[in-house]
N, C-alpha and C positions, 0 to 999 in steps of 0.2 A: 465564413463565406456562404452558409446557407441558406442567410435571407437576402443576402446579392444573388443568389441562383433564383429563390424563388419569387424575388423582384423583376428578374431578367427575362424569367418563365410568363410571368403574369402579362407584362407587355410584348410578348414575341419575341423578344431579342432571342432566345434559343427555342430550337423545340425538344419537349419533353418526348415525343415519342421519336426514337432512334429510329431512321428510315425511313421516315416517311415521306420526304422529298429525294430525289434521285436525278440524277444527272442526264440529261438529255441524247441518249443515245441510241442509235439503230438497232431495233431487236435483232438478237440473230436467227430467231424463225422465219423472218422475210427476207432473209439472205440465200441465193440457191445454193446449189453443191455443184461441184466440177464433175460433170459427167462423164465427159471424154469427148465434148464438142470445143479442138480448139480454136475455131473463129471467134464463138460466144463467148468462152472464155476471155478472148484479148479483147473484145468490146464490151466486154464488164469492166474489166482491171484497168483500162485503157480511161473508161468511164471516171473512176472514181481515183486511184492513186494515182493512174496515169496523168493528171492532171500537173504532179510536180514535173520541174524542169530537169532534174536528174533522175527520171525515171526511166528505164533501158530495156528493151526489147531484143533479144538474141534469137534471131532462130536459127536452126538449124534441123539436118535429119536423119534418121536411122535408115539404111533402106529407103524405102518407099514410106516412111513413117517419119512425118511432120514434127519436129519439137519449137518448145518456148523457154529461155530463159530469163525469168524478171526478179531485178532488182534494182536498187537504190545505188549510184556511183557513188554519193556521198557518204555513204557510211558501211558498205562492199568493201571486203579485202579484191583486189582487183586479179596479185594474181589466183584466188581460190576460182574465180570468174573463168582464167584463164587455162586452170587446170583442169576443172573441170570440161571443159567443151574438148581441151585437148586430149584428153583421154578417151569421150566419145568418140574424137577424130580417130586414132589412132587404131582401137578396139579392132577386133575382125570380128563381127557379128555375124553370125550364121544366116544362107541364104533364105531360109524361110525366118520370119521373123518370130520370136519366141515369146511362149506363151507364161504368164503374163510377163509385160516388156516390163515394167517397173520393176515387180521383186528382181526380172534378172541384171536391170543396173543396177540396184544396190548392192547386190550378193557376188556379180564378176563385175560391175565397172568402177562402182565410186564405193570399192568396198573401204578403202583408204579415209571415206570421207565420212562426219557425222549425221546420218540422214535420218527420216522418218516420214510418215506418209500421212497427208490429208485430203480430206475431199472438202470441208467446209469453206465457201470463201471468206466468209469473216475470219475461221482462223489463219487463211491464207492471205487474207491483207495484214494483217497482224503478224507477221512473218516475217513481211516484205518493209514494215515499220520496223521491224528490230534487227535488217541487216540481215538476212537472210535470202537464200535461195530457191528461188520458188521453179520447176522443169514440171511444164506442161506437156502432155502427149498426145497427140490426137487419136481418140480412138479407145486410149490405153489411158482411164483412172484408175487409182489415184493421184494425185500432185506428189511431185517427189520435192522437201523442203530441205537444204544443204544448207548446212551452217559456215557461214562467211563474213561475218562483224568484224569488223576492222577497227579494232581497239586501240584508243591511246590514253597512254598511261602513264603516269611518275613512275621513277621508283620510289621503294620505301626510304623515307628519312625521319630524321630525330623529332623526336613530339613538340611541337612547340606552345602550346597549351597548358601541358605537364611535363616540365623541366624535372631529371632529376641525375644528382651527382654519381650514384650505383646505380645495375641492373641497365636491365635491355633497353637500348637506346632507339628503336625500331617505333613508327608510327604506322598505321593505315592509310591507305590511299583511296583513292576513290573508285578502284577496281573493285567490286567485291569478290573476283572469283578469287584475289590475289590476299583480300583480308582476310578470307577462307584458309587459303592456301597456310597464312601466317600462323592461322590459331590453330591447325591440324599439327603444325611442325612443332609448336609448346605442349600441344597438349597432345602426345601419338598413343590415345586408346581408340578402340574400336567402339568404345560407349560412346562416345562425342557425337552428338546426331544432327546433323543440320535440313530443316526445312522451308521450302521456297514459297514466296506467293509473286506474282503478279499484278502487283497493285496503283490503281489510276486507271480510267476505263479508255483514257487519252495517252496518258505517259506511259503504261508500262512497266513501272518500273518494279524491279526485281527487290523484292525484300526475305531477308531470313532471316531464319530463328535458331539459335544455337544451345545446344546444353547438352550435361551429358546424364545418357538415360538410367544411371543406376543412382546418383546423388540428385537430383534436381524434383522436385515434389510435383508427384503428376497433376495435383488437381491446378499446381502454379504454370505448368505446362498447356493446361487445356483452357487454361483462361487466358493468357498470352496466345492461344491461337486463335482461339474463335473472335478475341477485340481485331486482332491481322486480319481475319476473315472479314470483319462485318465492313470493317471500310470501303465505303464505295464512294469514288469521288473525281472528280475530273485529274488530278494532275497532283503526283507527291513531289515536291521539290529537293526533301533530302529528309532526314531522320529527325528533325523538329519539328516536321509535321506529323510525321506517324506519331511520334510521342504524344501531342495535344490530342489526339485521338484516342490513345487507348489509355490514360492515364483515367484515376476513379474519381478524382477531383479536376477538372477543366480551370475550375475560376479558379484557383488558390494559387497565393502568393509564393507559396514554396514548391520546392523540384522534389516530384513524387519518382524520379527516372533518373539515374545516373549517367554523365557524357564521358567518355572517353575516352582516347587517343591512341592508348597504349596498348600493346600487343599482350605483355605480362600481365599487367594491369586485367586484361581482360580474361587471361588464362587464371587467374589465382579467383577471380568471382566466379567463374565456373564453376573452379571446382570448392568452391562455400556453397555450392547449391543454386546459383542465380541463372538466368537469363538471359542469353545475349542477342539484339535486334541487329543486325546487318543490313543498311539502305546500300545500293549501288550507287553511286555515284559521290558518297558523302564518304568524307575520313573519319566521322565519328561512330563511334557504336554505341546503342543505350543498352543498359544495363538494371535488369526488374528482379524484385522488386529493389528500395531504395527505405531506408531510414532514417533519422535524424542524425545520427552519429557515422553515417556512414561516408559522410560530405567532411570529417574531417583525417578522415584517413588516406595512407596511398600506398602507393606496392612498397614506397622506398620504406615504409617505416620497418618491414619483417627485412630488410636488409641492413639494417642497424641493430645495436644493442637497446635492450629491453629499457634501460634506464635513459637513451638517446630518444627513441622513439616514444615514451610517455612523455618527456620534456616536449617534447614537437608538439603532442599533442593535445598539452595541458596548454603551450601556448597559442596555439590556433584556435582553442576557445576564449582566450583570455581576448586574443584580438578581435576577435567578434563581437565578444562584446564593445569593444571601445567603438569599433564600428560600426554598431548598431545603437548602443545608448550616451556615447560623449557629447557629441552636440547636444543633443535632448539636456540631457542633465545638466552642463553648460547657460544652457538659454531658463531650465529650471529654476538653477541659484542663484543664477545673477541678475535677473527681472523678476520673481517672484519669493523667494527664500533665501535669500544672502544672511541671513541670520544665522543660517544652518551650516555657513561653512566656519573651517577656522579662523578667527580674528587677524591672522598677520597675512593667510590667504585674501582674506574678502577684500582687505586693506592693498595688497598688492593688486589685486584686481582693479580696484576702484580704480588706483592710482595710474595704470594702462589704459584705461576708457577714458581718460580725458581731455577732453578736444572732441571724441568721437560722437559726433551728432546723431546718429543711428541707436536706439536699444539694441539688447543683444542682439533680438531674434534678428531684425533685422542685417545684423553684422553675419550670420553663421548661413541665414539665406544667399544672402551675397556672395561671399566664400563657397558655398555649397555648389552654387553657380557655375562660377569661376572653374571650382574643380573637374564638378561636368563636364565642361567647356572641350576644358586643357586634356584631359580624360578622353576624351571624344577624337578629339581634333588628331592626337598621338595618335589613336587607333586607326584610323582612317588616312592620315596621311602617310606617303613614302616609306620602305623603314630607313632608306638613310637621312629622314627627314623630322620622322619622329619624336628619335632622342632629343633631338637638339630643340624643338617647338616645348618638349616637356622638361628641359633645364632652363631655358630663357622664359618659358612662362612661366614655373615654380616660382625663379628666383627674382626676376625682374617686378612681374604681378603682383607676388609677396612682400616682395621690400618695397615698392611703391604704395600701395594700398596702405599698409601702416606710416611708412610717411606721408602720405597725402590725410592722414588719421581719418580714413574710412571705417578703418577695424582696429583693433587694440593687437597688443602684442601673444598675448594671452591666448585670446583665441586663434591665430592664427597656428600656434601648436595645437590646437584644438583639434582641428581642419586636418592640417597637415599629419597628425597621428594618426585620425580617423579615416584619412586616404588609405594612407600607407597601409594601416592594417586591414583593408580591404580583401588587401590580393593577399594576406598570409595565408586564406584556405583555398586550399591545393583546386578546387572545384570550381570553374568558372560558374556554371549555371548558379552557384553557389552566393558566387560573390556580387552576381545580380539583385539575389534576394537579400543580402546585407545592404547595397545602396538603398536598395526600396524601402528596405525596411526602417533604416535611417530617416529619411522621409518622413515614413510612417511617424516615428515616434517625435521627430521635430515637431508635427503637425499638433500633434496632443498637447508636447508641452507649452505651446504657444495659447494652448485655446486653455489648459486648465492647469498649467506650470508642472510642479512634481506631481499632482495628481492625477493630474494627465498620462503623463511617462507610466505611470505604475498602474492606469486603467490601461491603456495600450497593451503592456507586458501581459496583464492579468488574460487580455482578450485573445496575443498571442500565443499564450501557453494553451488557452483555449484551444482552439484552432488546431494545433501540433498536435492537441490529445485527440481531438477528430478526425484528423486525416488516416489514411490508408495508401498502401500501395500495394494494389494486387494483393489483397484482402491482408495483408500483414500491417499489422498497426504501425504509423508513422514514429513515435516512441518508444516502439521496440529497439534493444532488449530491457526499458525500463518500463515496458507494462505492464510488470508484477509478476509474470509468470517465468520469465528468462532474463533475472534480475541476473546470473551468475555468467553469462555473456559478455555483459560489462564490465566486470572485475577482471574475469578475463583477456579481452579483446575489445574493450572500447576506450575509457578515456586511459584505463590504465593497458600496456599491453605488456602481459606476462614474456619470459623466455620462450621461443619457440618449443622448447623439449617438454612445456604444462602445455601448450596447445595440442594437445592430442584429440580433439572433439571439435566438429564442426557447427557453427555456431545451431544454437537449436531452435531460436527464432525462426526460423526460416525452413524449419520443419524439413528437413533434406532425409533421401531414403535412406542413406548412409551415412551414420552419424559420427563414426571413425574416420580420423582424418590424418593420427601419425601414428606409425608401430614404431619407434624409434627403442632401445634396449635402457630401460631408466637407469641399470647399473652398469656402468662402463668398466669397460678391463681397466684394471690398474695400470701405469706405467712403471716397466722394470726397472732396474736401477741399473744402468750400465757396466758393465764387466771390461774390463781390457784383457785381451786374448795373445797368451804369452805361446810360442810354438814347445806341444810336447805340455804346454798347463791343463788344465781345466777348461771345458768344452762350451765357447763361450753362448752368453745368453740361456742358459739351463735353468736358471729362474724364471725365464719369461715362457719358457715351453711346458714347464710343472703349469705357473699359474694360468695358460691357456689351455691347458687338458682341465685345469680343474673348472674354467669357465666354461669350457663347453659342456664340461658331466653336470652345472646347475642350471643350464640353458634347457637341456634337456629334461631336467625334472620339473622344470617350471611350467613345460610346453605339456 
C-alpha cells in the first residue's frame, strides 16, 4: 500500500504534513473570564448557549448576594438541580456574608457534591455542554461547576460479537465509567492506570487509555498517548474513529488494532503487556498493539485443554484460507488450467457446468453477489427477521440458481464453504479483511488465472511483512527474533503450566507471568481409619513435611 499512499499524497487526497489543517474553532484567548460581573455574565451565556431551547436560568440568593444556576434540562439530573438550591435554601448563612463565599459553599454547603472552580468561559460553556452545573456569584469569582449528567445506560449483557461456551459472559456497554468499573473488578491491582483525554473540539468525548504500569512497555505507552494527544478534529463518533487515527498504516487492508467486546478478553491482553483504548459511548475497546496471529485467538481458547485449543486454531487458519483462496483457485482451474486438476475431478466438473452459459468467473461473481446481498440484508434487518431472510435465501436462491443452470453444482459448495468459513475467526474486523481479500484474489485470478492467485499471495505476504503496529512488526512472533512465541502461544498453544513467560514480542517490563510449583505433591494413597488403629493419612503428613523441607531449599 505504499505507492497507493504515495499516489494519494501526490494528488492531495491526504496531507503529508499531520496538522496542518485544523478545525474551525473560537480561540480561547478572545474568550473573557468571569469576573464576578453577574449581569455580563448571563448576557454572555445568555448570548451564545443560551441560544438552545433547553437552556435554564435559576436564580436565586445568598443574603444580599445574587446567584445563577445554568444548565442544560436535557441532559441535567434534575433532581442534583434540586438539591442543590435546596440546600442553599435551607443553610443558615451567617449575617455578614463570608469571605470568600465560593470556597465557603464548597467546604459547608455542597460539600456532599463534586465541585471545582473556574473562571474561563470557554471552559465554562464546555461544562454546561457536558451536563453540568455552572453557579455564578455576583461579586464573588470564581464559577462554582457541580457535577450533574444524567446518565443513561444498559446494563451489562452477554457479548454478542464474541460468543463463547466458557468464561465470563459480561460485555461493555457504552458507559465508560461503567467499562472502567468492569476492568478494575478483573483486574484489582493498584498498577492498572487509566488515562483520560477529551477528544473532538465539538463532541467532547471522553477517551482512555488503560494498562497496567509495571508490565506494559513505556515507550508502547508514550506512543499511544501522544497519537490520543495529537488528534484534533471536530467530532469522534465512537472507537472506529480514534483507531483510523492512530494506527501506523491508514490505507492497509488489514486491522493493525484489535475490537473487543469482552471484559476477560480485555483483562488477559493487559496483562500480556497491551493497551487498552476506552471510547465513551462505544461498547468496544481497541486493543494495541495487534499482530497477525493474534486475530485468530480468544480468551476461550486458555479455558480449554491445550490439545482442544490448538485444533481450534489450526482450524481457523485452515478456514481462512478456503475463504480467502477457494473461489480464486476455483475460477483458476476451471477457466485457465483444468489440466492440473485430477481427471475424474475435472470430468465431474465438466459434467456440472453444462447447460451453464456463463464461465466460471462469471458463475462465482454472481454467487459472490448473491452472498453479499443475503450477508447484508440478515445484518441489517430485524433479528426476528433475520434468520429466516438467511434460510429462505440460502436455500431457495441456491436451489433455484442451479436449477435455472445459472451456476453449476460444484460451485455453489464453493461459495457456500467459502461463506461459512468466513465467520470461523473469532474477530469480526477480521473477517472484513477475509471478504476483501477474497475479492482481491478473485480479481487476479480472472486477469492472469493461477498466476494471478500466486502474484496476489506473493504481494500479500509482502504487505504483512511491512506492516507495523505501534512499532511491533505486524508478523511478529515470526520475525525471526521471537520465533519461540509461536511454539509457544501461537498456532500451537502449549499447557497453561509451560506458559510461564509473557509473550516477548511485545517487549513487556515484566517478562514473568506464572509461578506456578512445576512439581506437585503427590497424591496419597488413601488409608481407612479403624478406632484405636493406625493414625490415619500419616503418609500424606511425612510426604508434606518432606515437600515443604524441598520447597524451601529450592527458594
Amino acid at each position: 500500500m505504499h505507492w497507493f499512499k504515495s499516489f494519494t499524497e501526490r494528488f492531495g487526497l491526504t496531507n503529508p504534513v499531520r496538522g496542518r489543517y485544523r478545525p474551525r474553532i473560537p480561540s480561547q484567548r478572545d474568550m473573557p473570564t468571569y469576573t464576578g460581573n453577574l449581569e455580563d455574565a448571563l448576557k454572555y451565556f445568555r448570548s451564545t448557549v443560551g441560544q438552545s431551547d433547553d437552556f435554564v436560568v435559576r436564580i436565586f440568593e445568598i443574603g444580599k448576594v445574587s446567584g445563577a444556576l445554568l444548565f442544560y434540562t436535557s441532559i441535567c439530573d434534575k433532581r442534583a438541580v434540586e438539591d442543590t438550591l435546596r440546600a442553599i435554601h435551607r443553610h443558615r448563612f451567617p449575617r455578614r456574608a463570608p469571605r470568600p463565599l465560593p470556597q465557603y459553599l464548597v467546604e459547608r454547603v455542597l460539600s456532599g457534591s463534586e465541585t471545582m472552580f473556574m473562571e474561563s468561559t470557554f471552559e465554562l460553556k464546555q461544562a454546561i455542554a457536558a451536563g453540568k452545573l455552572v453557579m455564578l456569584l455576583d461579586g464573588h469569582p470564581p464559577a462554582i461547576v457541580i457535577s450533574a449528567k444524567a446518565v443513561e445506560h444498559r446494563a451489562p449483557d452477554q457479548p454478542i460479537l464474541e460468543t463463547s461456551t466458557r468464561g465470563s459472559q459480561v460485555a461493555f456497554v457504552e458507559n465508560i465509567d461503567i467499562n472502567l468499573g468492569m476492568i478494575r473488578q478483573h483486574m484489582s491491582t493498584d498498577t492498572l492506570v487509566v488515562k483520560r483525554w477529551s477528544i473532538g473540539v465539538r463532541s467532547h468525548r471522553v477517551v482512555a487509555m488503560v494498562y497496567v504500569r509495571d508490565i506494559a512497555n513505556p515507550i508502547l505507552v508514550e506512543t499511544v498517548s501522544k497519537r490520543l494527544e495529537a488528534i484534533h478534529t471536530d467530532i469522534i463518533s465512537g472507537s472506529a474513529a480514534v483507531e483510523q487515527r492512530i494506527v501506523d498504516h491508514p490505507w492497509s487492508l488489514f486491522s493493525l488494532v484489535r475490537m473487543t467486546s469482552r471484559v476477560d478478553g480485555t483483562s488477559m491482553e493487559l496483562n500480556q503487556g497491551k493497551v487498552a483504548i476506552v471510547v465513551d459511548g462505544d461498547p468496544t475497546v481497541l486493543l494495541a498493539p495487534a499482530t497477525f496471529q493474534d486475530f485468530f485467538q480468544t480468551v476461550e481458547d486458555y479455558m480449554h485443554t491445550w490439545w482442544e485449543a490448538t485444533f481450534m486454531r489450526v482450524l481457523r487458519v485452515i478456514a481462512f484460507i478456503l475463504a480467502v483462496w477457494l473461489p480464486a483457485l476455483y475460477i483458476a482451474f476451471v477457466d485457465y488450467s483444468p489440466d492440473l486438476l485430477p481427471k475424474t475431478m475435472a470430468l465431474q466438473i465438466a459434467q456440472s457446468r453444462q447447460g451453464v452459459p456463463f464461465p466460471a468467473v462469471m458463475e462465482v461473481i454472481i454467487m459472490q453477489i448473491v452472498v453479499e446481498i443475503l450477508r447484508e440484508a440478515t445484518l441489517r434487518m430485524p433479528r426476528q427477521m433475520g434468520q429466516a431472510i438467511s434460510i429462505v435465501g440460502g436455500l431457495v436462491v441456491g436451489e433455484a440458481t442451479v436449477q435455472a443452470g445459472i451456476v453449476s453444482n460444484v460451485l455453489l459448495i464453493v461459495v457456500a464453504l467459502s461463506a461459512v468459513s468466513v465467520f470461523v475467526t473469532p474477530s469480526y474486523e477480521f473477517t472484513v479483511m477475509s471478504r476483501l481479500g477474497g475479492w482481491v484474489m478473485i480479481i487476479a485470478a480472472t486477469l492472469l488465472g493461477f498466476y494471478g492467485v500466486v502474484l496476489a499471495t506473493i504481494w500479500t505476504l509482502f504487505e504483512i511483512c511491512n506492516l507495523s503496529s505501534f512499532g511491533i512488526p505486524y508478523v511478529d512472533p515470526l520475525g525471526g527474533d521471537h520465533v519461540k512465541d509461536f511454539f509457544l502461544d501461537g498456532l500451537v498453544r502449549l499447557p497453561i503450566t509451560v506458559l510461564d513467560r509473557r509473550p516477548e514480542h511485545l517487549h513487556p517490563v515484566d517478562t514473568t507471568g506464572d509461578t506456578d510449583l512445576m512439581v506437585p505433591m503427590p497424591n496419597p494413597q488413601l488409608e481407612k481409619w479403624e478406632p484405636g488403629g493406625k493414625r490415619p493419612h500419616s503418609d500424606m503428613r511425612r510426604q508434606k513435611a518432606k515437600w515443604r523441607k524441598r520447597k524451601r531449599l529450592d527458594l
